[in-house]
C-alpha positions in Angstrom: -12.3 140.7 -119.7 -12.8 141.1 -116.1 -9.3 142.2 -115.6 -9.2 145.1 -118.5 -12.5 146.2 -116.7 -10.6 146.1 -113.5 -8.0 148.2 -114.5 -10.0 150.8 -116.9 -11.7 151.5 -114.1 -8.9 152.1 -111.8 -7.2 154.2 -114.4 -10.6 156.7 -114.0 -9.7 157.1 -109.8 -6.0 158.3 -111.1 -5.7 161.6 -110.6 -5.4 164.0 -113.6 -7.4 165.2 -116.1 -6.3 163.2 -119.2 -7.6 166.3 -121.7 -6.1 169.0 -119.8 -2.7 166.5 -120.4 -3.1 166.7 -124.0 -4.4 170.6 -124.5 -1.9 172.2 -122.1 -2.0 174.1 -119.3 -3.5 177.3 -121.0 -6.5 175.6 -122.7 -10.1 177.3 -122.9 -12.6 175.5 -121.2 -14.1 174.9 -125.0 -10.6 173.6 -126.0 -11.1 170.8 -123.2 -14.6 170.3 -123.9 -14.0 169.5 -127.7 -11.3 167.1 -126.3 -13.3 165.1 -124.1 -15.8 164.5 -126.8 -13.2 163.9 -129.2 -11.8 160.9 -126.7 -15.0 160.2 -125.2 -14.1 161.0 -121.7 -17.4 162.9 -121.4 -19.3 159.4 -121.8 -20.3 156.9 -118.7 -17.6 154.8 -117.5 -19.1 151.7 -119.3 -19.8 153.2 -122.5 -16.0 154.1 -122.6 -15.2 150.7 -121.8 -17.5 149.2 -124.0 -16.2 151.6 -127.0 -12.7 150.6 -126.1 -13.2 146.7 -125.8 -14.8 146.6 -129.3 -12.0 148.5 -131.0 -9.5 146.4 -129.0 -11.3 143.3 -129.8 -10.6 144.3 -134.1 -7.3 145.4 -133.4 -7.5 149.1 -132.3 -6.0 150.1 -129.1 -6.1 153.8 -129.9 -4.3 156.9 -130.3 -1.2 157.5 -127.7 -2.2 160.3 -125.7 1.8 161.3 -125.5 2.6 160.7 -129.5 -0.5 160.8 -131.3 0.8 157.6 -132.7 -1.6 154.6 -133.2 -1.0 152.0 -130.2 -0.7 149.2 -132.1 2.4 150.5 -134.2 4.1 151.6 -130.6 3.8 148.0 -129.8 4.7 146.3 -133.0 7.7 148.8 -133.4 9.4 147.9 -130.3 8.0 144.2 -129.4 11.5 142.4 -131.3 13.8 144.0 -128.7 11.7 143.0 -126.0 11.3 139.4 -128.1 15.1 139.1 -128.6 16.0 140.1 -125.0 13.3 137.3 -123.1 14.5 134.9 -125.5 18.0 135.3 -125.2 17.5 135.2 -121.4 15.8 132.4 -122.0 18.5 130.5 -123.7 20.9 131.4 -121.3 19.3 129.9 -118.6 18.3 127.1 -119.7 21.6 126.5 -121.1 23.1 127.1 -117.3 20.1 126.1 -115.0 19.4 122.7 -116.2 23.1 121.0 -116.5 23.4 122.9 -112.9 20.3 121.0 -111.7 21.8 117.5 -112.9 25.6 118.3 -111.7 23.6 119.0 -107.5 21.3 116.0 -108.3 23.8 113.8 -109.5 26.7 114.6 -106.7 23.7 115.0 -103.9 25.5 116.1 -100.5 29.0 117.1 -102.2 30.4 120.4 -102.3 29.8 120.7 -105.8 25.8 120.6 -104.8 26.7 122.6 -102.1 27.8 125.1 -104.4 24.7 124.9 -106.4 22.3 125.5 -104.1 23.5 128.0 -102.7 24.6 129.8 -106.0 21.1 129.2 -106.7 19.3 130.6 -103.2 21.6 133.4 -103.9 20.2 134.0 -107.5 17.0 134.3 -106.4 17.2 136.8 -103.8 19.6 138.9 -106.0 17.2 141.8 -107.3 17.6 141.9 -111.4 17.8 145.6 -111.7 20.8 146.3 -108.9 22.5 143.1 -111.4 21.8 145.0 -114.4 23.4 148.7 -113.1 26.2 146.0 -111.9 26.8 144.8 -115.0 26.3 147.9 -117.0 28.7 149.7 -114.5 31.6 146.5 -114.9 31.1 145.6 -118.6 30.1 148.8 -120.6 31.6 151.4 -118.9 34.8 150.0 -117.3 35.6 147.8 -119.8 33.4 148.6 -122.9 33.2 145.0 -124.1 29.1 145.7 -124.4 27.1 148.8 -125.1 25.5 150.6 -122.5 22.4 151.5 -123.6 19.7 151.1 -126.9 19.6 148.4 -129.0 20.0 147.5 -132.7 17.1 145.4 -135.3 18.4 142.0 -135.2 17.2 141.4 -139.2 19.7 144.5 -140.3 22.3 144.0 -137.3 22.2 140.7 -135.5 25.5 140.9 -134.0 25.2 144.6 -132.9 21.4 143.5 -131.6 23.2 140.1 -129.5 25.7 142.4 -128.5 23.2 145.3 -127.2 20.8 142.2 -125.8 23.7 140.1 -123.6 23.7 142.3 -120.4 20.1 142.7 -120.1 19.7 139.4 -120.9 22.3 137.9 -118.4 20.4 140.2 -116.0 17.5 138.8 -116.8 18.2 135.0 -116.8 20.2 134.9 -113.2 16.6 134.4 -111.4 15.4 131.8 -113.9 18.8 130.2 -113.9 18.4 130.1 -110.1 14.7 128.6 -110.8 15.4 125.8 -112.6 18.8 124.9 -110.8 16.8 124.2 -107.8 13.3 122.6 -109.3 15.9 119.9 -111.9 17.3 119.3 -108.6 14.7 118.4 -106.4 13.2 116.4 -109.3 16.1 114.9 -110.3 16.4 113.8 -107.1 13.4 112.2 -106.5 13.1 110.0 -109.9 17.1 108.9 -108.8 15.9 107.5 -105.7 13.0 105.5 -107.0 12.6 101.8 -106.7 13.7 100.7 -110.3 16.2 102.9 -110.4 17.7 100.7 -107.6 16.8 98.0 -109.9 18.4 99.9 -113.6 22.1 99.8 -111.2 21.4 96.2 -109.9 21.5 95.2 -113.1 24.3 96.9 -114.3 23.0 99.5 -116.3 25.5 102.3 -116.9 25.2 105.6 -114.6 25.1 107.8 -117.9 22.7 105.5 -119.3 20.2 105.8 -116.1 21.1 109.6 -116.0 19.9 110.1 -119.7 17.5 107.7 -120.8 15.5 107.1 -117.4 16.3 110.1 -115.2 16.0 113.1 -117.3 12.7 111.6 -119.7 11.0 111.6 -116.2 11.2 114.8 -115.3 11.3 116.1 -119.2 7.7 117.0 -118.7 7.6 119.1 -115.6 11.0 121.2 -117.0 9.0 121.8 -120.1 6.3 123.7 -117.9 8.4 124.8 -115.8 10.3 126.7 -118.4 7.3 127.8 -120.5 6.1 129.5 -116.9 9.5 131.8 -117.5 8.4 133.2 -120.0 5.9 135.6 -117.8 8.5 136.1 -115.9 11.1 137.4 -118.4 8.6 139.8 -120.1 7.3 141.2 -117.1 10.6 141.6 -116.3 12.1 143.5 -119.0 9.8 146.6 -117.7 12.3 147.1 -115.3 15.7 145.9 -117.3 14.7 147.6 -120.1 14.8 150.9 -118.2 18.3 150.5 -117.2 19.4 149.5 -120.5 17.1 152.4 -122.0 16.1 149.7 -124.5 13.3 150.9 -126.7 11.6 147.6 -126.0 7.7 147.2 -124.8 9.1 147.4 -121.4 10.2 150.7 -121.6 6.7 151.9 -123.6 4.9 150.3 -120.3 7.1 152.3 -118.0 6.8 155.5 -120.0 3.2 154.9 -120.4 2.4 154.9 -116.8 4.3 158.4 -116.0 
C-alpha cells in the first residue's frame, strides 16, 4: 500500500496535464473542467488515491487514458505472451544453467569449469536488449529461421506462439542461465567438499551416486529459491525485450503507458 501511494503521488509531480492529454490541444477551459471532474483530478491528492485503491482493491483499475479501454482487459489481453515468454526463458535456463553448474562443480579447476565461469561472468554483464537486437538481426532477418516481431495465442497457434517466443526468450534467459551456472557451482561445491562426503567415497560409494542422491538433494532447496527469485527478474524484464520484439505483451503496455 505504501508503494502505490509512493508512486501515485509521484505520478501528480509529472509534468502534464492529464485532461488537456485526453481533450486536445484546442479544448475550452469548460471542456477540461468537465474532464477533471469526470476523472477526479479536481479532488485532493488523497481522496484520489483513496477512490483509486478501493476500486483497485474490487478489481477496477480504470479507464486507459490512451484507449478508453477498461485496464483490467489491457492486462488480461496481453498477460499470456508475457506469461509464455518468462516461462519459456524460464525453461531454458534452467535446462542450461543447472547441468552447467554441476559440469564446473564436478570438474572444479579444469578447463571445462574454466569455461563455465567465465561463459557465465560473461552472461551476466551482457545487457539483454543489445542480445535481443543481436539475435533478431542474425536469426530473423538474415536467416529468417524466427519471426521478427509480434507474437501469436499459444491455445490457437502454439507452434507459431513457440516460434514468435524463442528469441526473446533466449534473450531473456542468458542472465538467469548465467545466475544459476555460478550459484549450483558454488553450492555444489561446498556440499562436495564436506566431511561425509569424504566418508560416501571412502566407502566406495559410486561418484554418480554421491553426485545425485547426496550432492544435488543438498542444495535442491536453495536452487528452488533461487529459481523462483527469476521469476521477478524475467517479468521485469520483458519491458525492455518485449519492446524489441514489439510483442504485445504487458511489457510493452508498461512501456507504452509511461510515454
Amino acid at each position: 500500500v505504501f508503494a502505490t501511494f509512493v508512486v501515485f503521488g509521484l505520478l501528480q509531480l509529472v509534468p502534464g496535464d492529464p485532461a488537456l492529454s485526453i481533450a486536445g490541444d484546442y479544448a475550452t477551459p469548460s471542456h477540461l473542467a468537465e474532464i477533471r471532474h469526470q476523472y477526479g483530478f479536481d479532488q485532493p491528492l488523497i481522496v484520489q488515491y483513496g477512490i483509486w485503491l478501493w476500486h483497485a482493491a474490487h478489481g477496477n483499475l480504470g479507464l486507459s487514458l490512451f484507449s478508453s479501454e477498461p485496464v483490467t482487459q489491457l492486462i488480461r489481453d496481453r498477460l499470456p505472451n508475457t506469461i509464455l515468454v518468462a516461462v519459456y526463458a524460464l525453461l531454458i535456463a534452467s535446462a542450461t544453467g543447472i547441468p552447467l553448474g554441476v559440469l564446473a562443480a564436478t570438474r572444479n579447476g579444469s578447463k571445462l569449469d574454466g569455461f563455465v565461469t567465465s561463459l557465465a561472468s560473461l552472461g551476466v554483464a551482457l545487457p539483454s536488449f543489445w542480445l535481443a537486437m543481436i539475435l533478431a538481426l542474425q536469426f530473423s532477418l538474415y536467416r529468417h529461421w524466427f519471426p521478427t516481431t509480434g507474437s501469436a495465442y499459444f491455445f490457437t497457434d502454439p507452434m507459431g506462439a513457440i516460434r514468435h517466443a524463442t528469441l526473446p526468450a533466449i534473450a531473456l534467459a542468458v542472465g538467469v542461465v548465467a545466475t544459476l551456472a555460478r550459484q549450483v557451482r558454488s553450492d555444489l561445491l561446498e556440499v562436495l567438499n564436506q566431511q561425509y562426503m569424504r566418508t560416501l567415497r571412502a566407502k566406495g560409494l559410486p561418484a554418480s551416486a554421491i553426485l545425485w542422491k547426496h550432492g544435488l538433494r543438498n542444495v535442491s532447496a536453495t536452487l528452488l529459491t533461487l529459481v523462483g527469485l527469476q521469476v521477478n527478474r524475467l517479468f521485469s524484464g520483458a519491458v525492455v525485450i518485449e519492446a524489441v520484439f514489439a510483442i504485445p505483451g504487458v511489457g510493452s503496455l508498461v512501456s507504452y503507458s509511461a510515454i
